[in-house]
Each structure stands twice: as C-alpha cells, then as structure tokens.
C-alpha positions as CSV (number, residue, x, y, z in Angstrom):
1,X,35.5,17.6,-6.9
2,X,36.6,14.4,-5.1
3,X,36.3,12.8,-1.6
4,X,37.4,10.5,0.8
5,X,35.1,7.4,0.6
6,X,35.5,5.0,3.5
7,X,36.0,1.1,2.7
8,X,34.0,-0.9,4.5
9,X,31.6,-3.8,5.2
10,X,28.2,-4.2,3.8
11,X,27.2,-2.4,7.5
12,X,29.1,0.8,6.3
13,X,32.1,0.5,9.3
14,X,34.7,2.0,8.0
15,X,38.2,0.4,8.1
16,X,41.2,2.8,7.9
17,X,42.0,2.7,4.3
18,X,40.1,5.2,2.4
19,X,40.3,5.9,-1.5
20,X,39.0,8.9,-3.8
21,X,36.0,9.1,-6.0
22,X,33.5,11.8,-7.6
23,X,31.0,13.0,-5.5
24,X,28.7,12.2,-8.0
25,X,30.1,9.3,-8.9
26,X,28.5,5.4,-8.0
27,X,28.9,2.2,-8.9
28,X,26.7,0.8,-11.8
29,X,23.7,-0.8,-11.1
30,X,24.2,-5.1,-11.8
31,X,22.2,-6.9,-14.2
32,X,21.5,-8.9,-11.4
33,X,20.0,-6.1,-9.6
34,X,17.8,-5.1,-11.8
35,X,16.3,-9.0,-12.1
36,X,15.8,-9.1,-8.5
37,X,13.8,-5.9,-9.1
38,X,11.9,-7.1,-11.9
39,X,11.0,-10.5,-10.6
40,X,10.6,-9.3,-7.2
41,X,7.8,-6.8,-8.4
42,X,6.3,-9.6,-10.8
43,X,5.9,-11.6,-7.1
44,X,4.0,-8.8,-5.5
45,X,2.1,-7.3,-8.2
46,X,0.4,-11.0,-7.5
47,X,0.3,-11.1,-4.1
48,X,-1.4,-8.0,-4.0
49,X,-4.0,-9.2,-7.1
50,X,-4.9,-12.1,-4.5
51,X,-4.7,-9.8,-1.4
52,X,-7.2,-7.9,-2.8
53,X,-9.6,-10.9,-4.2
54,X,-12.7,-10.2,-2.2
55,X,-13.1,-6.6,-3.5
56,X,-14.7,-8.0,-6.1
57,X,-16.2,-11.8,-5.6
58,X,-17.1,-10.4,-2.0
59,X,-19.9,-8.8,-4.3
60,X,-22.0,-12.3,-5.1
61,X,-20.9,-13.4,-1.7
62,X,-22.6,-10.7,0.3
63,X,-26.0,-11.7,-1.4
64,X,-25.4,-15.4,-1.5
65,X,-24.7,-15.0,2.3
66,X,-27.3,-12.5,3.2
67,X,-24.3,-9.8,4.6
68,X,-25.0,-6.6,6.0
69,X,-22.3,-4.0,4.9
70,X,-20.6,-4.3,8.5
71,X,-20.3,-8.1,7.4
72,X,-18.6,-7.0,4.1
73,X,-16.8,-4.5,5.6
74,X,-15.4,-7.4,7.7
75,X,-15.3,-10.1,4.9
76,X,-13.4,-8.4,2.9
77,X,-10.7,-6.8,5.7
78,X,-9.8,-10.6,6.8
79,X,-7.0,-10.7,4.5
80,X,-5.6,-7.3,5.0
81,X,-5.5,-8.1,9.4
82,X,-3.3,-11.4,8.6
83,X,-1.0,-9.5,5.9
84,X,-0.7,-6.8,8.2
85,X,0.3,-8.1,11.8
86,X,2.7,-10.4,9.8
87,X,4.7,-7.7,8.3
88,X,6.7,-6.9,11.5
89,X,8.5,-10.5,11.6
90,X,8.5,-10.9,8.1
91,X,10.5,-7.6,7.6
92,X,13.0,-8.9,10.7
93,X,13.7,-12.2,8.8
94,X,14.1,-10.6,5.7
95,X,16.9,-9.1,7.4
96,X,18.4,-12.3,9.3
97,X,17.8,-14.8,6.3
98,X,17.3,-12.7,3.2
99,X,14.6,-11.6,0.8
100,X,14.6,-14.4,-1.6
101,X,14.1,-17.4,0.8
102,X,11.0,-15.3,3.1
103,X,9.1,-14.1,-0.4
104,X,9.3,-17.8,-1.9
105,X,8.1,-19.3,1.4
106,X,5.3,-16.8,2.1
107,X,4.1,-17.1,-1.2
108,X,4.1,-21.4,-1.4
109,X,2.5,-21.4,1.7
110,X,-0.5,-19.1,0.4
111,X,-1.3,-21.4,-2.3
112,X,-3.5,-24.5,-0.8
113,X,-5.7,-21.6,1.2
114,X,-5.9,-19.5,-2.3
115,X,-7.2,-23.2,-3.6
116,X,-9.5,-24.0,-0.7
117,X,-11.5,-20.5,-1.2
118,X,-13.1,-22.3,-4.0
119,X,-14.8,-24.7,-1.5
120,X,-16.2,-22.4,1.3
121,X,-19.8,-22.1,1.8
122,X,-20.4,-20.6,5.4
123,X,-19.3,-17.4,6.4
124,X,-17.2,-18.5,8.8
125,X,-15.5,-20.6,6.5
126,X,-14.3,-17.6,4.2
127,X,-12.9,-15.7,7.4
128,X,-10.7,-18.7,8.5
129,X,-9.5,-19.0,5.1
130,X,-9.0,-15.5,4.7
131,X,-6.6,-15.1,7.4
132,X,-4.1,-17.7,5.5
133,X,-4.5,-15.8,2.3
134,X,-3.5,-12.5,4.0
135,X,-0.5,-13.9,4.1
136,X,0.1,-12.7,0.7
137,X,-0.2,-9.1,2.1
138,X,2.9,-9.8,4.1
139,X,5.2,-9.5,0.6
140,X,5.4,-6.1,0.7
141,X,7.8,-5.8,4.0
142,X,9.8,-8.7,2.6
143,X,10.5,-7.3,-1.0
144,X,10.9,-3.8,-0.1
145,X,14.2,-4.2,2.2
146,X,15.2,-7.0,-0.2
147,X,15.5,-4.8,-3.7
148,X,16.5,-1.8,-1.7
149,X,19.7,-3.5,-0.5
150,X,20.8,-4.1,-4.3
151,X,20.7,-0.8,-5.4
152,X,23.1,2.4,-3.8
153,X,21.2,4.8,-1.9
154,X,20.5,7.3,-3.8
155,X,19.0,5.2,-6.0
156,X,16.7,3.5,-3.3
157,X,13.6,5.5,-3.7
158,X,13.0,4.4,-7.2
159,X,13.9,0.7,-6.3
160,X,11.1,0.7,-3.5
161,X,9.0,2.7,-5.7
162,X,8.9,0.1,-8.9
163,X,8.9,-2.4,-6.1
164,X,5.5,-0.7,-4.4
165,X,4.1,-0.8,-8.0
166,X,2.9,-4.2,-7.7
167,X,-0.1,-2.5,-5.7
168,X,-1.3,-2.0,-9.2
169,X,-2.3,-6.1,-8.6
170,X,-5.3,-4.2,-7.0
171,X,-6.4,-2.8,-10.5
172,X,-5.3,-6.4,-12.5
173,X,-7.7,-8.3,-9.7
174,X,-10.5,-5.8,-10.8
175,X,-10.1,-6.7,-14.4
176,X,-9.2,-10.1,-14.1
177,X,-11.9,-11.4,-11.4
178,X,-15.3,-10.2,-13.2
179,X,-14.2,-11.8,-16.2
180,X,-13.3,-15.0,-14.7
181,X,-16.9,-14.5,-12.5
182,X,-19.1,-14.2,-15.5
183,X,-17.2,-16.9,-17.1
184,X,-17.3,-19.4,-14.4
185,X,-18.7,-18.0,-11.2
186,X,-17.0,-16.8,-8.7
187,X,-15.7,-20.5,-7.1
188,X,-13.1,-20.1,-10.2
189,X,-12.1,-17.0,-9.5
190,X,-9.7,-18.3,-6.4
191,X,-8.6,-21.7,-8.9
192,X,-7.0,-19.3,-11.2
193,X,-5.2,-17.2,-9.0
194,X,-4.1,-20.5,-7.0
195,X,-2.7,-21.8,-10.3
196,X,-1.4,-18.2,-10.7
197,X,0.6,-18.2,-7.7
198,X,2.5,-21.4,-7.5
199,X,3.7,-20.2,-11.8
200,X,5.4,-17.2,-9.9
201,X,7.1,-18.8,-6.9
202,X,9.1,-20.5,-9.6
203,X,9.3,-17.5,-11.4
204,X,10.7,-16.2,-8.6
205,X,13.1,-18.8,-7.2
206,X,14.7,-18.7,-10.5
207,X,15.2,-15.1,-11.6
208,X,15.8,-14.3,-7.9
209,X,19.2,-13.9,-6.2
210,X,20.8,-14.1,-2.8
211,X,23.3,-11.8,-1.1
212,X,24.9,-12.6,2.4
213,X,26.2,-9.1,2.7
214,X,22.5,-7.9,2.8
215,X,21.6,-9.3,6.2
216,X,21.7,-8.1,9.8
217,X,24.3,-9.5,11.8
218,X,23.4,-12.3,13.8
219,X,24.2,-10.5,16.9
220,X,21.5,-8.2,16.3
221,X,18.3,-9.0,18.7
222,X,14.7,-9.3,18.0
223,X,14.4,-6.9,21.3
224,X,17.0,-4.5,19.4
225,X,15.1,-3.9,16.2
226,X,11.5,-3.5,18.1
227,X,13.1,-0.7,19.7
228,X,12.7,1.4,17.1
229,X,8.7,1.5,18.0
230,X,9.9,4.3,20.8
231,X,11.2,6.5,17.9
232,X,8.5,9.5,17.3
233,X,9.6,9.5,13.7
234,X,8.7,5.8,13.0
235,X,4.7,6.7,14.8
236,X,4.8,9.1,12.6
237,X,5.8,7.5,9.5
238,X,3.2,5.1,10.4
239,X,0.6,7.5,10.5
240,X,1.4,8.9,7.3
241,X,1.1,5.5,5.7
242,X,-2.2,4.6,7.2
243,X,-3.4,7.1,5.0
244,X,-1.6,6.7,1.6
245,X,-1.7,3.0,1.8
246,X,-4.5,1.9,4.3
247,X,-6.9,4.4,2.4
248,X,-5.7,2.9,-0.7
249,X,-6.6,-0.9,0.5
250,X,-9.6,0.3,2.0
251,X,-10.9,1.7,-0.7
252,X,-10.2,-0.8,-3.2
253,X,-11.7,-3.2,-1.6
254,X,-15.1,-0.6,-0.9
255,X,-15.0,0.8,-4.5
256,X,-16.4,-1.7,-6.6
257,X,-19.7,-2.2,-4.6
258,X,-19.9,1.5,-3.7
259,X,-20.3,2.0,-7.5
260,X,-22.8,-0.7,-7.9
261,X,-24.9,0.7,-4.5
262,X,-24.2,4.3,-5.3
263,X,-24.4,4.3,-9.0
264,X,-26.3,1.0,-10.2
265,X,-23.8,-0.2,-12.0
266,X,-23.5,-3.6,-13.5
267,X,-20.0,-5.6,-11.2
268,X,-18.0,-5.5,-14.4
269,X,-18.5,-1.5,-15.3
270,X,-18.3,-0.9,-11.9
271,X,-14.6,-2.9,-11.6
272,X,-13.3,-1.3,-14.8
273,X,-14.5,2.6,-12.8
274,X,-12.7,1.3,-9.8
275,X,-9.8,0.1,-11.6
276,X,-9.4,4.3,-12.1
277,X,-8.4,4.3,-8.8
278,X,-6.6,1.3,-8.2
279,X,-4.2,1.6,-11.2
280,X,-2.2,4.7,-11.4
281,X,-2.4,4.0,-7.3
282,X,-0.6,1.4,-7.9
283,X,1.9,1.9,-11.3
284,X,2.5,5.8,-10.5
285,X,4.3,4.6,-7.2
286,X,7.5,4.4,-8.9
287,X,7.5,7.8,-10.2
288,X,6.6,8.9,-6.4
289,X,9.8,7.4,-5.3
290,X,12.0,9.1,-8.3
291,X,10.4,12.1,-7.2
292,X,11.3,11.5,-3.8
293,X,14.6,10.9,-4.6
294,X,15.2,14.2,-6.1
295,X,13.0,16.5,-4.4
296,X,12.9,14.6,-1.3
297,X,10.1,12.8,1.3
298,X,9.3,16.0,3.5
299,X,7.9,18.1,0.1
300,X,6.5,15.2,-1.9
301,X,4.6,14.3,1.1
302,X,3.3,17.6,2.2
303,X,1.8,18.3,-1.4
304,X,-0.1,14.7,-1.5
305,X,-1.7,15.2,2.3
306,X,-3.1,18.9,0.7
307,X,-4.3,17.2,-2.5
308,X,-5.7,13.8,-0.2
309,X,-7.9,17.0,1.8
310,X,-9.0,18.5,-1.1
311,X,-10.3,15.1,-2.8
312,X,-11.7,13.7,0.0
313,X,-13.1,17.0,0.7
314,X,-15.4,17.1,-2.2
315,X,-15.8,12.9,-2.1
316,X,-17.3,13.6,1.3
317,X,-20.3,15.5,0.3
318,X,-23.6,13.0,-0.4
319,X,-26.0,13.5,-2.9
320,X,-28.4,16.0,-1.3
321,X,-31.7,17.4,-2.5
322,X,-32.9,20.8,-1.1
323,X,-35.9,23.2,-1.4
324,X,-35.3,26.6,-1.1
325,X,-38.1,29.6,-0.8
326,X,-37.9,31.8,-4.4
327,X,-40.1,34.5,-5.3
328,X,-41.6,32.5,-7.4
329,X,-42.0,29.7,-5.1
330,X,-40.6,26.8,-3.3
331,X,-37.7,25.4,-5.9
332,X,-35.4,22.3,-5.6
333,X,-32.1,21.6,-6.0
334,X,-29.5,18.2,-6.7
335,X,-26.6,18.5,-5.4
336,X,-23.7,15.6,-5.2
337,X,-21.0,14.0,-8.2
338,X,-22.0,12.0,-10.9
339,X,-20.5,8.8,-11.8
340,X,-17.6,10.7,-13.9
341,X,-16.8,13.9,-11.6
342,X,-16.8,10.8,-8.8
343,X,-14.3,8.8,-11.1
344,X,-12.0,11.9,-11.9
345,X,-11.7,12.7,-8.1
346,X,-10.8,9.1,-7.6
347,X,-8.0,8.7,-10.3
348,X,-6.6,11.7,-8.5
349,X,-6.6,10.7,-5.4
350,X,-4.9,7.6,-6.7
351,X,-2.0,9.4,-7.9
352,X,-1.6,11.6,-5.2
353,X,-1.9,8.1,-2.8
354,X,0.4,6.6,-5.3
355,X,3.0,9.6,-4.8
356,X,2.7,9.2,-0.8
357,X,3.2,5.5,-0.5
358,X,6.8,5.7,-2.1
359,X,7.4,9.1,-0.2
360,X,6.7,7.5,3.3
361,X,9.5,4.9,2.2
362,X,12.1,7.1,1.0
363,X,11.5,8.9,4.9
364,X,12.8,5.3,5.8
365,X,15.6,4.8,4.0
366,X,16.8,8.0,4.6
367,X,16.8,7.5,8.4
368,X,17.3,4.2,8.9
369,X,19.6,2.4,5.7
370,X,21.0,-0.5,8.0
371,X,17.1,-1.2,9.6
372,X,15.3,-0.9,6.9
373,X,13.5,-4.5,6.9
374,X,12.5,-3.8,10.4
375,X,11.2,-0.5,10.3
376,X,9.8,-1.3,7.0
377,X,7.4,-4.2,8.8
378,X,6.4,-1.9,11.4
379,X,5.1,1.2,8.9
380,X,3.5,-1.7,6.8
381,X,2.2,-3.0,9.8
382,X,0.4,0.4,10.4
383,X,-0.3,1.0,6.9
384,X,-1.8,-2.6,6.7
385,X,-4.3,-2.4,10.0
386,X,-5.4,0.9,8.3
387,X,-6.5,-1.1,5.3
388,X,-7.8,-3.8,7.8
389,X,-9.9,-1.3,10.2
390,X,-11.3,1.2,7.8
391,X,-13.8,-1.2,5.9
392,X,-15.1,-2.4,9.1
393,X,-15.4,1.0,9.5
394,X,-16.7,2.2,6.7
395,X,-19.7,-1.0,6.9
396,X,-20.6,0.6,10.2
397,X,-20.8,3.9,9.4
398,X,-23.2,2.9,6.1
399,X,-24.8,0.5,8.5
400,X,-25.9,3.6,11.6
401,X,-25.7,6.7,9.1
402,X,-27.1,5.3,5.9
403,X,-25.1,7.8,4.2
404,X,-22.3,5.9,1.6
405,X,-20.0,9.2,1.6
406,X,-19.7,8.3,5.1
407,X,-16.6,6.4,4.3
408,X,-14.8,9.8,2.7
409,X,-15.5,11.5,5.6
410,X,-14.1,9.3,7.8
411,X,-10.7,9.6,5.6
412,X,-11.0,13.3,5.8
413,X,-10.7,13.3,8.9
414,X,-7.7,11.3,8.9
415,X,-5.8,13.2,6.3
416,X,-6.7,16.1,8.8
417,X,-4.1,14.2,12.0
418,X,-1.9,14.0,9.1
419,X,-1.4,17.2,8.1
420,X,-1.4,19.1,11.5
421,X,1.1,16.1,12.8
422,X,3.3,17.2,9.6
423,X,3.1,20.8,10.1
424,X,4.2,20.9,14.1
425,X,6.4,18.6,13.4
426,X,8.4,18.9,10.1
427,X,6.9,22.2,8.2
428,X,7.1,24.7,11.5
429,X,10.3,24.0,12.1
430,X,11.7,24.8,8.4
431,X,13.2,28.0,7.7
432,X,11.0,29.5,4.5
433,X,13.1,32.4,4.1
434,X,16.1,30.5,3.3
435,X,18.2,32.3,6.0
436,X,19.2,29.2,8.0
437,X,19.1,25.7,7.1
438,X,15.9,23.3,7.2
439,X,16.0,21.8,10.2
440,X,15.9,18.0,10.8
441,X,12.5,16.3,10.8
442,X,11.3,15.2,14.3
C-alpha cells in the first residue's frame, strides 16, 4: 500500500511536489544518529550522577553539621530547584541554537562549582554551591529535544527513552560515592566527579553533531513558545511527571538515609539497597518509551499510576505494634516491611516510575513534534520542582509526625490527583466497547 508523502522543510510545510512511499516505510537511522544518542546519554547519565551527589555525602554532612531532617530535606533539594527552573530556557535554546552547543556549555560551566564542593564547611556554603551544581539537572531538557530531532517519529519514543536512561546516574552515584567516602572522605567525593565531568564535555564535543535543520526558526518568539503553558494537556503532562520523575528524585535522594534511620544499616549497604530503586528507574526507561511507541502513552501510563497506588499503598503503612484482647489474654502483634519486602516494593516502583517517565514524553512528541524543546523544559520544569519540594517535604513531615512512612504517604496521595485527573480526562472519554473510536486526549 503506498501514499502520498509531502516534501518539505525540516518544519514539515509541504511544497507542491509530492512523491510515493510504503506506509511502513522510513528512512534508516544514520550512524551519526545513533552517536548523538550514545554520547548524548553518556553526558547525562553524569549529570545526573552529580545531580544526585548529596543523596549520599549529605549523610556525614547532616551530622558534621548538626541538620535536622527539614535541613536535609533542604540540603539535598538545592540542586534539584536550580536544575529545575532552568529547564524552561534551556529547552527554548536548545531549539534556537541546538543541542550540542547548550549541553557542552551547561556541563563546562558546572565544573569549578562541582570542584569547590570540596571546600565548603558552613551550611550555607553548600546551598550556594548547590544551586550552580543543579545546573547539571538542566541536561535533561537540552538532550531530550536534541536526539529526538535525529531520529523519525516513530522512532522518537525509544530515542527519548535511551536518552532518559542516564537517570540511572542516580544508581552509579550510590555506588560510586560510598566507595570514594570510605576511601577518602566525603571532600573527595565532589574532586572525582569534577574530574569526571570536564572528561565528558570532551567526550561530548567530539562524538557530538550539529544540525541547522533542527532548530526553531528565528521568527519564532520567546512569548510564542511560553504560550503553550495555557494548554490543559501540557498542566497535565506536568502533573503526571511530577510523579514519575519528581518521586523518583525525591526519593533517591531520601532513600539512602531512610535505610540507615529506618533499618540501621551501615551508608554503603544502605546505597547498594537504594541503588534497587534507582537503577532499573533509571536503565528500564528506554524500554518504557519502546513500549510507548507501540502501545502508546495513554495505556502505558494508566497501568504505571495503578501500580505507583498499589506500591506506595503498602510503602505507606509504618511499622506498628498492637495489643489485642484474646481469650487467653492481652497478645501483641508487629506489623510493617522488612528491609527485603521494603526493597522489593521499591525496585517495583522503580520500573513502573521508569515506564512513566518515557510515557509522559512520548504524550509530547506526539502532540507537539515541532515544540518539543519547549514543552519539554516546561514538563521537566514540573517534574524537577517535584523532585525539589518533596524532600523538604518529606523532612517536615519526619520532623512534626515522627513517622518515616510519612514520606510514602505523601506520594500516595499524589498518585491519587494523578489518576482521577487521567480518568476524567483521557480514560472516561474512551470508548471500551470498541464501537466508536477513542477519542482524543484533553
């Protein structure tokens, strides 16, 4: 079967000759595409690793500095505010200038502040310096616009999902960090991943590639692409990813001491437990957006918000002791996970997080192909200030309730918006009969 394919510009416009292809049919996928993919993933698989660096030396900080979990909570979500209210103008000049110049320059720029971590010594100090580090958050709207524009559409939601792997830095950070701490302390924790970062702007600068057809016209506004924050679909996208990807920051920067406090666990068992989490959070991402890609955003995302409710569910509960009245007397009971019914629930939830941050993406570049660096930056954005707000959070709540499940709860409820926004909006309104077509997501 064959059909009239416009010829156009890298915009889609068509002109007025037209030619016949295969439905099916696409062009190959360059060798030059798929080293822009490679190397672009390499970049924020580290960026991520450093994003992420006080999940774990934000352990002998907090008793070095005499921090209250609130202070934690706040220590370690400096990083993720900067790398989150960055992403909106970082996506809009990755579509004015191109991917390859904004990722090299965001990630050069992070390297004296990475240094300079090693020198801190008041509190302060480490929030100031955090704030430049978070930079390195900001990749993840420059890179995912930037290798989805090399690849044909269809093909997109794998691109952004190998892309989005690199959150799996999280899990290399949780092995890499405790070794380096016990080795060195934690001062040489920051050196290494300083050193680190300048070897993969080169990396990248040299593996990378440029591609004028890629960008946004220059008579495109900044006003014009903010305008997609009116669009319904974009608030919810955002909501969606405040879930899947704030939960997931959140919660790799709580887990490590929430297995130490919860568990007693020594920082380096506790990291490799929490690395259960983080890794197939991070790696599995790539299979969420093949899956995407050929079962589509709407269902992969419906069944990771029902398996997010049932996790978090059973996360929420605390360890409880109660007495009840037998015949034989007053008898007591222990109820709550242990360390590995806790660590199974986790890996699950990873996955299913894993699956829902590619998911969210492929909504995107289904919707919006010729905006996607914009809209991009603004779900990160949202996705980002989740990661930043919920540890605060989560401090607080241990902090007034005294209750460390606190923090699940809090994502239950959460997952609960999620779900009922989702149903009203995309779920209600599909025909499950099969008489009619679906209709269009709001």
């Amino acid at each position: 079967m064959v059909g009239e394919v416009p010829v156009g510009d890298s915009r889609g416009s068509p002109h007025c000759r037209t030619t016949t292809m295969p439905d099916n049919a696409s062009p190959p996928v360059s060798r030059q595409a798929w080293s822009v993919l490679i190397v672009s993933t390499l970049a924020f698989t580290v960026c991520f690793m450093v994003w992420m660096m006080f999940g774990v030396i934000g352990i002998p900080l907090k008793q070095q500095l005499g921090l209250n979990a609130t202070e934690f909570g706040l220590l370690t979500a400096m990083p993720v505010l900067t790398g989150s209210l960055v992403r909106v103008p970082l996506g809009i000049w990755t579509d004015r200038y191109g991917g390859r110049i904004v990722m090299a320059v965001l990630m050069a720029v992070t390297v004296p502040a990475i240094w300079l971590m090693g020198y801190a010594t008041q509190f302060w100090h480490f929030l100031v310096i955090g704030l430049f580090v978070g930079l390195a958050g900001g990749s993840f709207s420059v890179g995912t616009p930037y290798v989805a524009r090399w690849f044909p559409r269809h093909r997109q939601g794998m691109a952004m999902g190998v892309y989005g792997a690199g959150n799996s830095g999280s899990a290399v950070n949780k092995f890499v960090a405790p070794a380096l701490l016990v080795a060195g302390g934690w001062t040489l924790v920051p050196q290494v991943y300083a050193l680190t970062m300048a070897v993969t702007v080169v990396l990248f600068w040299l593996f990378s590639a440029h591609d004028a057809k890629h960008l946004v016209p220059g008579s495109v506004r900044f006003t014009d692409q903010l305008r997609a924050l009116k669009d319904p679909r974009v608030l919810k996208y955002c909501q969606y990813y405040s879930i899947v990807f704030g939960g997931y920051v959140a919660l790799a920067l709580w887990m490590v001491q929430y297995y130490v406090g919860e568990y007693g666990l020594d920082i380096r068992v506790a990291a490799l437990l929490a690395a259960c989490f983080s890794l197939p959070g991070g790696v599995l991402r790539a299979m969420g957006g093949v899956l995407s890609d050929r079962y589509g955003a709407h269902k992969v995302t419906w069944w990771v918000m029902w398996v997010s409710w049932i996790c978090l569910f059973l996360l929420s509960y605390p360890q409880t002791d109660f007495t009840i009245a037998t015949v034989d007397g007053p008898r007591t009971f222990h109820l709550g996970l242990n360390v590995y019914a806790f660590t199974a629930l986790m890996a699950v939830l990873g996955v299913a997080w894993a699956f829902g941050k590619a998911s969210v993406f492929k909504y995107i570049s289904n919707d919006y192909p010729h905006n996607i660096g914009t809209i991009s930056g603004i779900v990160g954005l949202a996705g980002g200030l989740g990661g930043f707000v919920l540890p605060i959070l989560f401090g607080v709540l241990l902090d007034v309730t005294g209750i460390r499940s606190s923090a699940f709860m809090l994502l239950y409820g959460v997952v609960w918006v999620s779900l009922i926004w989702m149903y009203w909006t995309e779920v209600r309104r599909t025909d499950v009969m099969g008489s009619r077509p679906a209709a269009q997501t709001a």
